[in-house]
Steps between C-alpha positions, in 0.01 A plus 500: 500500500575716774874422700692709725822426305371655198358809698666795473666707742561812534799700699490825496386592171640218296291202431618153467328314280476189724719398819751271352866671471816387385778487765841648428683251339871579437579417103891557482442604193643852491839705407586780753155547597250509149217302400530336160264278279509239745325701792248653240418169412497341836321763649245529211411142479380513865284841429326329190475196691224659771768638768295796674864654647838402381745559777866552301810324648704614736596861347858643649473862640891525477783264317553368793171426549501214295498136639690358191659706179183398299248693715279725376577880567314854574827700640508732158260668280629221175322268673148687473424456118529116457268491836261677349487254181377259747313725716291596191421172348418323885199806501408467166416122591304649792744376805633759714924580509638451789899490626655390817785750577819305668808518662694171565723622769778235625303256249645610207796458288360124424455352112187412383316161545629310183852649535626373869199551673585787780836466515688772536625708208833697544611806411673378224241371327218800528402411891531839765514578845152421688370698781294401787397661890767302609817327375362170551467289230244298347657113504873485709690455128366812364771820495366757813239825360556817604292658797311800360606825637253763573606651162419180347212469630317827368653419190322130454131722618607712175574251304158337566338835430677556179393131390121579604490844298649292193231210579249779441673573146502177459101459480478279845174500658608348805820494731656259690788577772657135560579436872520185496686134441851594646535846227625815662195664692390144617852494631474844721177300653623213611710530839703156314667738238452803689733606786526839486510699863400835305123632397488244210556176732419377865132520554195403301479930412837534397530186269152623309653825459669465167176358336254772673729750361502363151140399491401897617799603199320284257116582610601899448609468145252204391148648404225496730283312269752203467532219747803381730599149555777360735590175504632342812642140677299438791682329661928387450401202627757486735533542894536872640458655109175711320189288637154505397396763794815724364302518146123543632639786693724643171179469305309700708714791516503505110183520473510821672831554230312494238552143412172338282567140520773240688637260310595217718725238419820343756835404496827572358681689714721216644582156290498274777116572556240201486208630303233246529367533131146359393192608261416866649748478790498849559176596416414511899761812554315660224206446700596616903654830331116555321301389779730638748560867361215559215732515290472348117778223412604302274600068560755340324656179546429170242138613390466305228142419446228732389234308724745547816563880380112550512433347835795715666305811368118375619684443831647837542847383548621831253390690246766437240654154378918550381528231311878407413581167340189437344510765288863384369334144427225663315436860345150494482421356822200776510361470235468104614406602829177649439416219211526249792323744757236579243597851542437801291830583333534688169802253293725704248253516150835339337410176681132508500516180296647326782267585741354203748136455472464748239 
C-alpha cells in the first residue's frame, strides 16, 4: 500500500528511505566526548527498526559546548573513528547518518538527567566556565557566563566548521546546526538573553548574525550534494522574546543560505516559560514556516501515533516527522509503522520470521 510516510524523500542527492526521523535525543552516555557500545547500540536499534534518518544527540563543537560532562563530542579528530562505527552500520541498515552540531552556551556546566538533573556542576568536580552573548544567566541561581568577545566569537564559527569537516569523516549524510531550546545560537536570537549594543545584538539583523555566519561557514565546507538542517524554537513563549513572525522571517533568509530543511520545535530558552504541551502541539509552526516560505520542515512535538503521523503528511503540514520519545519507548517503531499503515517496508531478513501478516 502506498503512504506518504513510507515515501521517500530526497534532499539534495541523498534519499531517505521514508519521512520518519529520529530527533536528537541527548543519551549522557559519553566520556569527554566519544561514542561507546551504548550509542552503537542505541543508534542501531532505531536504523534496523525502519528509521529513514537518525538525527544524533546533541554533538558539542567545543568542551564547552557540552550541556552536561556526559555529552557527546566532535571538538577533536579522536572523536571521528567511533562515529564512524555507527555511521557505517546506521547505512548498512539503509537509514541515512545524520548529527546535530551544538553549542550549549550559558546552559552548560549542568549533570546529566539521572545525576541531579541540571544542576550545576562546579569546577571542582569537571564543570567549566559557560559562555553566552550576554552575561545573563539562564535561571537567577546559576553562576553569570561570559559575554563573547569578538575574538570569541570567530572562534565558536571555527569551531563549528572544524566539527562539520570531522562530521564529513565521520560518514554523516546530513547536518544539523542547533539554534534552538535556550543552547548558545538560540541565545544570540532571542532579544531575552541577548543584550548586546554591538553588530551581534540590538536588531532582528544583528541577533541572526552569528547563525548566518555559521550556517554560510558550514554550507562552504559541507558538500553540495548533502543536505542542511537547522533546528529552531519558534517561539520562547514569552512576552517581547523570538516569536513565530521572528522564525518565518529567519527561515526565509536560510533558504537563500543554503539551508534544506527547518526543523521547528519551541522553548527552552527561559524556565519560567508556559509551554502548552499536547499530541502534535507544535506541528502548526512546522506548518506557517512551509506554507509561508516554501521551505521543507520538519514537526516535532508528542507524535506518537503512526495514523496521526500519516494524516500530518496527507495534509501538508511538513515534509519530515522528528520523532523523539517514541522512538526511546520502542526501537522498531518503523518497522511497526508501516505493518499498521499497510506500507511497503523491507524488515531486517534476521526477523523475517516475525513479520505481521506474513
Amino acid at each position: 500500500m502506498s503512504t506518504i510516510l513510507f515515501s521517500p524523500l530526497q534532499l539534495r542527492k541523498v534519499i531517505l528511505r521514508n519521512r520518519l526521523v529520529v530527533s536528537p535525543m541527548c543519551q549522557y552516555s559519553a566520556e569527554d566526548g566519544f561514542a561507546n557500545d551504548w550509542h552503537l547500540v542505541h543508534y542501531g536499534s532505531r536504523a534496523v527498526g525502519g528509521a529513514g534518518l537518525i538525527l544524533q544527540e546533541a554533538t558539542a563543537v567545543a568542551p564547552e559546548g557540552r550541556i552536561s560532562p556526559d555529552d557527546l563530542g566532535i571538538w577533536k579528530e579522536e572523536h571521528v573513528q567511533p562515529l564512524r562505527r555507527i555511521t557505517d552500520f546506521i547505512s548498512a541498515q539503509g537509514a541515512v547518518p545524520g548529527i546535530q552540531l551544538a553549542h550549549s552556551g550559558r546552559k552548560g556546566s549542568t549533570s546529566s538527567e539521572w545525576k541531579g538533573g541540571g544542576s550545576v556542576v562546579g569546577m571542582h568536580e569537571g564543570g567549566w566556565q559557560t559562555i553566552a552573548p550576554s552575561a545573563v544567566p539562564f535561571r537567577d541561581s546559576d553562576p553569570l557566563p561570559e559575554e563573547l568577545s569578538i575574538e570569541g566569537i570567530h572562534r565558536v564559527i571555527n569551531d563549528f566548521v572544524k566539527a562539520t569537516q570531522r562530521s564529513l569523516a565521520a560518514g554523516y549524510k546530513v547536518v544539523e546546526i542547533h539554534a534552538a531550546h535556550g543552547y548558545l545560537l538560540h541565545q544570540f536570537l532571542s532579544p531575552l538573553s541577548n543584550h548586546r549594543t554591538d553588530s551581534y545584538g540590538g536588531s532582528f539583523e544583528n541577533r541572526i548574525r552569528l547563525l548566518l555566519e555559521i550556517v554560510d561557514a558550514v554550507r562552504a565546507v559541507w558538500p553540495q550534494e548533502y543536505p542542511l538542517f537547522v533546528r529552531i524554537s519558534a517561539t520562547d513563549w514569552a512576552e517581547n522574546g523570538w516569536n513565530m513572525e521572528d522564525s518565518v522571517k529567519l527561515s526565509a533568509l536560510l533558504k537563500h543560505h543554503g539551508v534544506d530543511l527547518m526543523d521547528i520545535s519551541s522553548g527552552g530558552l527561559i524556565p519560567t516559560a508556559k509551554v502548552p504541551v499536547a499530541f502534535g502541539y507544535q506541528v502548526g509552526f512546522a506548518t506557517r514556516i512551509k506554507s509561508q516560505t516554501e521551505m521543507p520542515t520538519g514537526a516535532v512535538g508528542l507524535l506518537v501515533d503512526p495514523v496521526q503521523m500519516e494524516t500530518l503528511l496527507v495534509n501538508k503540514n511538513a515534509d519530515l516527522l522528528i520523532v523523539g520519545r517514541e522512538w526511546l519507548r520502542n526501537p522498531y517503531l518503523g518497522l511497526e509503522a508501516a505493518s499498521m499503515l499497510h506500507a511497503d517496508m523491507p524488515w531486517p531478513v534476521q526477523y523475517q520470521r516475525a513479520k505481521p501478516n506474513k
